[in-house]
Backbone as a ProteinNet text record, in pm:
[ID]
protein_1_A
[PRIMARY]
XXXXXXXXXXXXXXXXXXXXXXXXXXXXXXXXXXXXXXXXXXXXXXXXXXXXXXXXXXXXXXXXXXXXXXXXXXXXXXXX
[TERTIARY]
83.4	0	87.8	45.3	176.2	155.2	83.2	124.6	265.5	242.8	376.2	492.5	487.8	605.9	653.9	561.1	607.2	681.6	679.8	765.8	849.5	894.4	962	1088	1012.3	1108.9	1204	1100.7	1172.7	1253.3	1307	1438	1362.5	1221.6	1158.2	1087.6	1119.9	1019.7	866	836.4	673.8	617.2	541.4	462.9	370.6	421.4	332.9	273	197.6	73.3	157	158	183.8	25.9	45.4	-43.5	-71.1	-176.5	-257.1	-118.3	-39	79.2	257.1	206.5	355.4	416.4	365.9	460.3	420.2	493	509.2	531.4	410.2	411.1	533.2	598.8	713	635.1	604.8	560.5	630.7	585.2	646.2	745.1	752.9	820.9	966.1	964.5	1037.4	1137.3	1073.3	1141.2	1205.2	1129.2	1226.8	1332	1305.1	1382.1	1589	1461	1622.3	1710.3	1601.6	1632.5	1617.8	1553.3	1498.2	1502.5	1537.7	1488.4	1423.6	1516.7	1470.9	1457.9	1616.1	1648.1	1683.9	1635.7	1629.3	1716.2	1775.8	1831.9	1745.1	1711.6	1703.8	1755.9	1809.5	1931.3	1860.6	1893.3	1881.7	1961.3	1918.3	2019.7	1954.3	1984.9	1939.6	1789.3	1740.9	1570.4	1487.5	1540	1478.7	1525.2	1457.1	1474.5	1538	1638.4	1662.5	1631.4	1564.8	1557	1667.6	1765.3	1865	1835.7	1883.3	1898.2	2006.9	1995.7	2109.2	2212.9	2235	2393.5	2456.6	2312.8	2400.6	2423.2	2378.6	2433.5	2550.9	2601.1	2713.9	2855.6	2754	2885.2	2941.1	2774.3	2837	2884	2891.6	2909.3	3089.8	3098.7	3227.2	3319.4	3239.7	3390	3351.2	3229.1	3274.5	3353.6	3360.1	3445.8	3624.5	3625.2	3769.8	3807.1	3697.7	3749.8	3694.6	3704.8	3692.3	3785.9	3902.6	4026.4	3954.2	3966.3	3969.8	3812.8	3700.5	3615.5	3591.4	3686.3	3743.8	3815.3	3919.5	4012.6	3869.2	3776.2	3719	3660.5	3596.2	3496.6	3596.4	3702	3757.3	3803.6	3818.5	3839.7	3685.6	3600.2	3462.8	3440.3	3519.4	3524	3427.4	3368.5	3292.6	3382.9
-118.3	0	124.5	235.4	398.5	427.7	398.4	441.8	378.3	203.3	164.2	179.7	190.5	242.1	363.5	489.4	574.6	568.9	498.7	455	394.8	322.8	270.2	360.1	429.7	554.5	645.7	648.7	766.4	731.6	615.4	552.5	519.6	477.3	384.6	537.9	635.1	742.1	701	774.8	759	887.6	897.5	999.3	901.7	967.8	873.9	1005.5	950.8	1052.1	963.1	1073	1018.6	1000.5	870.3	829	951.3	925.4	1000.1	990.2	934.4	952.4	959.8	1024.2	1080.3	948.7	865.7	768.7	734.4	691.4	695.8	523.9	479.8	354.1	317.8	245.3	231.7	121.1	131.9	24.4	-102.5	-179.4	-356.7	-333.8	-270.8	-288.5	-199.7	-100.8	-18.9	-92.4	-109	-246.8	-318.8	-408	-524.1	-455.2	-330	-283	-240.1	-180.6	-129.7	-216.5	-355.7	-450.2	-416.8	-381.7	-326.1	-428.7	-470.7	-571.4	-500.5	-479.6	-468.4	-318.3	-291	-138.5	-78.3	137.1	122.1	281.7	337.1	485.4	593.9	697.5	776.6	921.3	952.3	1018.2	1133.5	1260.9	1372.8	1420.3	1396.6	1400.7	1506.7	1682.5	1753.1	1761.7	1789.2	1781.9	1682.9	1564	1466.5	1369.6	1303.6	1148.5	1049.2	965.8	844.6	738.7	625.4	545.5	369.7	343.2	266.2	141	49.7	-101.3	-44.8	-41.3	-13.8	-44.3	-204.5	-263.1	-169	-205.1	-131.3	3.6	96.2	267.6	242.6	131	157.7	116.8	36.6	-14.8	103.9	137.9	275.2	381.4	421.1	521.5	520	394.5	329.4	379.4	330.4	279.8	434.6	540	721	754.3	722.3	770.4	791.1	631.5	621.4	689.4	722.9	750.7	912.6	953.4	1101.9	1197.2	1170.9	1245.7	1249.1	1121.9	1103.2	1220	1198	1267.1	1404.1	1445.2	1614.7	1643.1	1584.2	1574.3	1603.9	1573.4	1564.3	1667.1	1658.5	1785.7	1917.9	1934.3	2013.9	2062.6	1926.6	1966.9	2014.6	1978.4	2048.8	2188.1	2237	2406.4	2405.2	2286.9	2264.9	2257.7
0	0	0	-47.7	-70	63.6	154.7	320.6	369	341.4	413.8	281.8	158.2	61.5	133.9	145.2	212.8	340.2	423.6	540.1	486.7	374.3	363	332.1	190.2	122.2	182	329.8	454.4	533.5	513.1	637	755.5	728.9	807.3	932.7	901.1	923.7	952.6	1068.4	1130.7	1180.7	1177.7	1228.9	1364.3	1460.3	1562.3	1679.1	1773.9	1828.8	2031.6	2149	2251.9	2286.1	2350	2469.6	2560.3	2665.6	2798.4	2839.3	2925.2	2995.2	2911.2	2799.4	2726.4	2672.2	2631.8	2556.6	2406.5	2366.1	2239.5	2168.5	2113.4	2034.5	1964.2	1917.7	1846.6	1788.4	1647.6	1530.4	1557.3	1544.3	1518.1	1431.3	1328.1	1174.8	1242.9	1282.2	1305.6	1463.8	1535.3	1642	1604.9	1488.6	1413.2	1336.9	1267.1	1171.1	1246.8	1423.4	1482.4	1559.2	1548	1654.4	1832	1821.9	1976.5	2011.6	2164.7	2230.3	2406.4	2462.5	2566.6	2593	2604.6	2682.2	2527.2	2522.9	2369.9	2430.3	2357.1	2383.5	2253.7	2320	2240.2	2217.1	2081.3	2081.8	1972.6	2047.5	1942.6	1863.1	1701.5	1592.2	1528.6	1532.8	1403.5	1446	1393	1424	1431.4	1439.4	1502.5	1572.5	1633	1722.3	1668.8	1707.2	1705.4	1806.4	1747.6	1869.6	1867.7	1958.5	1932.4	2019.8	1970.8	2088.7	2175	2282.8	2394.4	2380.6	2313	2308.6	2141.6	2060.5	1930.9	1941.4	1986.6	2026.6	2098.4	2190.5	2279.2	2206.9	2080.7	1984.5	1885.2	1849.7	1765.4	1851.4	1933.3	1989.2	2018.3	2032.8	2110	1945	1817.2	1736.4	1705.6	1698.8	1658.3	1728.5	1862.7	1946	1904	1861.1	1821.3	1710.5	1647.5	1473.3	1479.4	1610.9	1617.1	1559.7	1564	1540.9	1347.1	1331	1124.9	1101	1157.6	1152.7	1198.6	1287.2	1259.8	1153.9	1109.1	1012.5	891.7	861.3	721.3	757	810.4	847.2	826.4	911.9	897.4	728.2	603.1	524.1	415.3	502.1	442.1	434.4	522.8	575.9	725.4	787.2	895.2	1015.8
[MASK]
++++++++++++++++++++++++++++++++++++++++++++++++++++++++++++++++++++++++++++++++

């Protein structure tokens, strides 16, 4: 159906509505998609939300960390 193409097209993009007590549904598709399991992080990137599996943010976070120096280095040659 062009509803879920459209989620698809958008990097798995949702438009979602909070619950009476501030929470926020996370789709089945989008769970499976980030591999959510238990504990999930959510990280502000730019104008929107990310939502991560706990172990995979600590992995990514771990190897940006290291490759910080190379990723100033480029940026820096962006004029950023």
């Amino acid at each position: 159906n062009a509803r879920a193409f459209q989620r698809l097209m958008l990097s798995g993009a949702s438009e979602v509505e909070l619950d009476g007590q501030g929470r926020v549904l996370v789709p089945e598709y989008l769970r499976a998609y980030a591999g959510l399991k238990k504990a999930a992080v959510v990280a502000g990137v730019y104008s929107r939300l990310e939502i991560w599996d706990e172990a995979a943010w600590e992995q990514y976070k771990t190897k940006t960390e290291a490759d910080s120096n190379e990723i100033a280095e480029k940026l820096g040659e962006l004029g950023i």
